[in-house]
Each structure stands twice: as C-alpha cells, then as structure tokens.
C-alpha positions as CSV (number, residue, x, y, z in Angstrom):
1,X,0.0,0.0,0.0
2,X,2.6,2.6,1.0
3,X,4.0,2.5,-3.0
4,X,0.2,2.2,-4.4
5,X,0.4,-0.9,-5.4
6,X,-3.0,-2.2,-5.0
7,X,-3.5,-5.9,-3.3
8,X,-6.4,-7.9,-2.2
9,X,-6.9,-11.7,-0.9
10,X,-5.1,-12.1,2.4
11,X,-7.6,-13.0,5.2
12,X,-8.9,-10.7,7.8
13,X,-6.8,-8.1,6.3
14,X,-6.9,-7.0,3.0
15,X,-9.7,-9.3,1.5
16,X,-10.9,-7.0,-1.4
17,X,-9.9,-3.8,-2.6
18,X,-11.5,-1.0,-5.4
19,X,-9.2,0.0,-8.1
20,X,-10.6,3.2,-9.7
21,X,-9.2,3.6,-13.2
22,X,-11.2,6.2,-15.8
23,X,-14.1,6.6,-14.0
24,X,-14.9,2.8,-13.6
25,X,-15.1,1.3,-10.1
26,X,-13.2,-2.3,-10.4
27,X,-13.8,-4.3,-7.3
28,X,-11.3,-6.9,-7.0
29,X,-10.6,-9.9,-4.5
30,X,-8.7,-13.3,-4.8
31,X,-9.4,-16.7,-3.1
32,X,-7.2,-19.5,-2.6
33,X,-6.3,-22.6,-0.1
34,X,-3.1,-21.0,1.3
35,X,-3.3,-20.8,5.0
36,X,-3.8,-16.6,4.6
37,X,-6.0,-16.8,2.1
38,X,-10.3,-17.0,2.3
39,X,-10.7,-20.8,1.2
40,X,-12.0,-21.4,-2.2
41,X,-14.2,-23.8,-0.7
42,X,-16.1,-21.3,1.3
43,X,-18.8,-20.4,-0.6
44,X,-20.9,-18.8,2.3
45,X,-17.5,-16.3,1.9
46,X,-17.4,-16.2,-1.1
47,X,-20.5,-14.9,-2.1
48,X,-20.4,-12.2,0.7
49,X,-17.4,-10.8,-0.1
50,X,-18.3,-10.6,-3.7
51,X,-21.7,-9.5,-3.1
52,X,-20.6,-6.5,-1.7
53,X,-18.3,-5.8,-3.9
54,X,-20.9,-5.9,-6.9
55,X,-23.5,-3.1,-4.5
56,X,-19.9,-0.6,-4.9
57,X,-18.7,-0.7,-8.6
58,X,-18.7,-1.6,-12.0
59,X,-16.6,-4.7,-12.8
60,X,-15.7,-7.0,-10.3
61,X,-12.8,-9.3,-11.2
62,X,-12.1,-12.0,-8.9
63,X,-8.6,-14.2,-8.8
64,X,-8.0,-18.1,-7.8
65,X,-5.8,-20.5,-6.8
66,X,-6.2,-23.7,-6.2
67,X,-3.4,-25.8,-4.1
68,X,-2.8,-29.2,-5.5
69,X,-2.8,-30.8,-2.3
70,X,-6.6,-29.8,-2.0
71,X,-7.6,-31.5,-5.5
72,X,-8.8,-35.2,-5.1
73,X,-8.1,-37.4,-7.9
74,X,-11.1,-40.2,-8.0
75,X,-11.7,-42.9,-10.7
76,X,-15.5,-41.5,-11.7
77,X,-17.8,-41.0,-15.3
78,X,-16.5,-37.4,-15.8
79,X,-13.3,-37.2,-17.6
80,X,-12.9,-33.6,-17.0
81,X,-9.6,-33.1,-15.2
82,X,-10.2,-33.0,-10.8
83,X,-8.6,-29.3,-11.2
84,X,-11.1,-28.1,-13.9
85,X,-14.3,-29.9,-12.1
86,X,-12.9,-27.8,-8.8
87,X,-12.2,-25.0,-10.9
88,X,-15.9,-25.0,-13.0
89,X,-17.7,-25.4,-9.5
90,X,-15.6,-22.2,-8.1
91,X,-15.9,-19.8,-11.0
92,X,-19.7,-20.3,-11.4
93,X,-20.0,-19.7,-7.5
94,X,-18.4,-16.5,-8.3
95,X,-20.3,-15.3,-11.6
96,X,-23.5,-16.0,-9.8
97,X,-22.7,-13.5,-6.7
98,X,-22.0,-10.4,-9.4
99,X,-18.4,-11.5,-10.5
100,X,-17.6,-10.6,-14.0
101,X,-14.6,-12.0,-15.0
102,X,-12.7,-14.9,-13.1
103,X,-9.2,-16.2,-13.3
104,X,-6.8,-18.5,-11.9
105,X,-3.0,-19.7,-11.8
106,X,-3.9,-23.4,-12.9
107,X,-1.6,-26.0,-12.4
108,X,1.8,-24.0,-13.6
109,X,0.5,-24.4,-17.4
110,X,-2.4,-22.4,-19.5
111,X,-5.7,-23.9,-19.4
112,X,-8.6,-23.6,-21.2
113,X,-11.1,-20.4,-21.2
114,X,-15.3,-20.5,-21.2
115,X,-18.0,-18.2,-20.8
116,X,-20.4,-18.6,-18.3
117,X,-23.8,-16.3,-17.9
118,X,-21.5,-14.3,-20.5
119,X,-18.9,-13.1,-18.4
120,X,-15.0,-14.8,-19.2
121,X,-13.7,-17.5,-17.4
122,X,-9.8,-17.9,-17.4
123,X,-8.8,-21.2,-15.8
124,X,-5.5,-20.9,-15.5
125,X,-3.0,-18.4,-16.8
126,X,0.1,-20.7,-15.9
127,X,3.7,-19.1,-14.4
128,X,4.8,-15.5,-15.2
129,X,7.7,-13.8,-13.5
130,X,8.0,-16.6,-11.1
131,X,11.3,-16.8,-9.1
132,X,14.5,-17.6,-11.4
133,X,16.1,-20.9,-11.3
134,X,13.1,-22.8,-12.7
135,X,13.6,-25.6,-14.6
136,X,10.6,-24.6,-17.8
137,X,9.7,-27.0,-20.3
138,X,7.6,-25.9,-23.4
139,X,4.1,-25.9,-21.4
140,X,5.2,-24.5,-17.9
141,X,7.0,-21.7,-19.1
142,X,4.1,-19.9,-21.2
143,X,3.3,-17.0,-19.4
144,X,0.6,-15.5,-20.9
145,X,-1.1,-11.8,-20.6
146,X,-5.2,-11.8,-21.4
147,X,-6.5,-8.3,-21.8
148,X,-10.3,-7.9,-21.8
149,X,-13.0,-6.0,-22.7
150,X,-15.9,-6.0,-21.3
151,X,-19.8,-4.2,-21.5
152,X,-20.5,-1.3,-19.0
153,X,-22.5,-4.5,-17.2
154,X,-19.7,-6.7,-17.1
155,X,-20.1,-9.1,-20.2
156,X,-18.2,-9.9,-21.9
157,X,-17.0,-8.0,-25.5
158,X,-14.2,-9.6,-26.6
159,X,-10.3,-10.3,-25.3
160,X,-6.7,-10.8,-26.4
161,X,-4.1,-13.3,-25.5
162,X,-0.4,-11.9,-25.9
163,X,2.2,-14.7,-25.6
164,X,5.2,-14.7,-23.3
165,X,7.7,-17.6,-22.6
166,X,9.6,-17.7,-19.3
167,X,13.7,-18.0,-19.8
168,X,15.3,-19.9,-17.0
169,X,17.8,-17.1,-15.2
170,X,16.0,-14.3,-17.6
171,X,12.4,-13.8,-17.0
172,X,9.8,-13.3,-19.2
173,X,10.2,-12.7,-23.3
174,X,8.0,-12.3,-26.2
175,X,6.9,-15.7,-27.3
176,X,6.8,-14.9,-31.5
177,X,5.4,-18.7,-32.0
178,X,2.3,-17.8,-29.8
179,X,2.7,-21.1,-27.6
180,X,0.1,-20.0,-25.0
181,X,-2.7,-19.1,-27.7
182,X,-2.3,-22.6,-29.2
183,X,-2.4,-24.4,-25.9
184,X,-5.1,-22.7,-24.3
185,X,-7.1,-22.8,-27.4
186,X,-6.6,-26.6,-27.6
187,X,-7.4,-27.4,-24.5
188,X,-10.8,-24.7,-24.6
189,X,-11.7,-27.0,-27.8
190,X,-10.9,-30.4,-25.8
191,X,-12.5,-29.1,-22.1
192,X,-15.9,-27.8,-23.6
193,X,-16.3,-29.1,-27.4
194,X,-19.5,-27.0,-27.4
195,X,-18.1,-23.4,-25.9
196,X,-18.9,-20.5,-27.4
197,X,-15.6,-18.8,-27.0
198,X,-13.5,-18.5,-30.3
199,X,-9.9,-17.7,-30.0
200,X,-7.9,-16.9,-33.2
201,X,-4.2,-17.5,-34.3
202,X,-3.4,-13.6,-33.3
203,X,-4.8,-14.6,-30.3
204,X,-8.0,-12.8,-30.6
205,X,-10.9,-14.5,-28.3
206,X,-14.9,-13.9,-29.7
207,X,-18.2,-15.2,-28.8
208,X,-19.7,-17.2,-31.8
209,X,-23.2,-16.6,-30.4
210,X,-24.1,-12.4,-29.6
211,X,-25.5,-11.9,-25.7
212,X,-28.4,-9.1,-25.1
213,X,-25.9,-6.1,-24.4
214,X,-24.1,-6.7,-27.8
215,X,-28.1,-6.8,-29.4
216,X,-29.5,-4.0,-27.8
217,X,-26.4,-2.0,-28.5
218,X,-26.8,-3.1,-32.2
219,X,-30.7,-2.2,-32.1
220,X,-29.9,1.1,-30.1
221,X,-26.9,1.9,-33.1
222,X,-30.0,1.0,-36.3
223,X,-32.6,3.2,-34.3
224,X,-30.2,6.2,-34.6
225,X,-29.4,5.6,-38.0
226,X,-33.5,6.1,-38.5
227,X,-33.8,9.6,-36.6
228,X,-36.2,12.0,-37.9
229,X,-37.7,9.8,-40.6
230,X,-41.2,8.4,-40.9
C-alpha cells in the first residue's frame, strides 16, 4: 500500500480492494487454499465478499488459486480433469454472486477459457515472473497476458491473448510462436467441445453466439441511424 500498489486476498486483512481507473469502479478480490488466504471452498464467503463488492462498482474481477494438495483425484464417469471440475464449480459460485470476470493460476501451465452467464472464465494463466532458477519445459513456461474488454454491465465483448515464454535465469520474453494461444485454445476445444468462446491464431478470443448487451447496443446503433424519418 505505501508504493500504491493495490492488493487484495489475504484473510482478515486485505480481503478485497476498489481499483478506480477512468471513472470505472473495479472491485477486485482473490481466493485461494493458502493458509492466509479465504478458502475457495467457502462459498458462504465467497458470495459475501463478492456481493458487496458488486453493491460498490462496475466490474468486479475475482482471482484463484487452487493448491494441489486440495484436488482429489477419483476414478469416476466425468473425464474432466479434478482441477477443472474444482475450478468450473468455483468460478460459477463467483459469476452467480456479481463477479464478471474470473481467473486462476492453474496448475503451472495455461488452461482452457469458457464463458459462463457471459462473463470470461480464465482457468489458469500458468507461471509468469516466477522466481529464477526454474527448470521450464515448453508448457510451464508460457506465461501469458489476457487483456479484456468488457460491456459497461460486465459481459463480456471480446479479449486478447499476448504470448510470453519464461527464460530460466532471464524472466519473461515475447513468445513470437504464440505457444500460449495454441495451448489454451486446444485445451478450450478439448474441455468444452461446445463453448462459445473463439480464439484466433493472433490470439484474438470472440463469442460465436451475440449476448443481449451486444443486441440491444446493435438495435440502439439501427434506431439512430433512423432519426427523424417516418
């Protein structure tokens, strides 16, 4: 706080904060199973702290991250991955207490995107600026950036993945073969066959269906092409 750094998610301290940038109220808070942390499983919590935070601004953004010791691997009919079914339940506890866009670490690599009530899921954004020393192969040390755009109501409009790759002893770099786009959109198309989200090779992510913000805005746009006529 003293060099305005804005920070949220440690228990009983600092477990949201409002981050005012052009006007726009951003609430932000993070959950995780660290021992400082409010636990992802508390979804009494959850929605609380979220809740409140939807009541004071525009956007709310919410961060995860989930401790492998707290996934719990069982033999069971759904072959989605323990981390994404823990993940999926999480996120959509979030969107349905006002959150508008959700993300999480994952498990060190990029994992797949979805939307949900049309507001952006981000599973996993994988390692970036971690501590040197780090032994990367090719999926651990994608470190990508996702910039978003959303509606004034929080849905979502559309996003960007920019690629970075993580250099053992020399931080992040420009990744000019796009490794993160390719894996996440890979494992979007394997996770959810049926999501709407589209991502292109620049890395460009679209909705292939429109939501009612993008329609009204459309029908709002025609009407003013039509003013004054009979």
């Amino acid at each position: 706080r003293n060099n305005g750094i804005m920070f949220a998610g440690i228990r009983s301290f600092c477990e949201s904060t409002i981050i005012q940038n052009n006007g726009t109220k951003i609430g932000f808070a993070a959950f995780g199973n660290n021992t400082y942390t409010i636990s992802i499983n508390d979804s009494v919590k959850i929605a609380q702290t979220i809740n409140h935070l939807d009541t004071l601004c525009d956007i709310v953004v919410i961060a995860f991250s989930i401790n492998k010791k707290d996934i719990i691997y069982t033999k069971n009919n759904n072959k989605k991955h323990p981390y994404m079914r823990l993940a999926e339940k999480f996120a959509q506890i979030c969107i349905d207490s006002g959150a508008d866009i959700v993300y999480g670490d994952g498990e060190d690599t990029p994992q797949s995107l979805d939307l949900y009530k049309d507001r952006l899921i981000m599973y996993g954004l994988g390692n970036f600026c971690t501590p040197t020393c780090n032994k990367y192969n090719e999926e651990t040390s994608c470190a990508p950036i996702i910039s978003v755009n959303t509606y004034s109501d929080g849905t979502f409009c559309n996003a960007k993945i920019h690629s970075f790759k993580q250099i053992n002893n020399r931080g992040p770099q420009i990744d000019k073969e796009q490794n993160a786009v390719r894996i996440i959109r890979k494992r979007t198309q394997t996770s959810n066959p049926e999501t709407r989200i589209i991502i292109n090779d620049d890395g460009t992510i679209l909705s292939k269906t429109k939501n009612n913000t993008v329609l009204i805005i459309e029908v709002l746009n025609e009407g003013q092409t039509h003013l004054g006529k009979k």
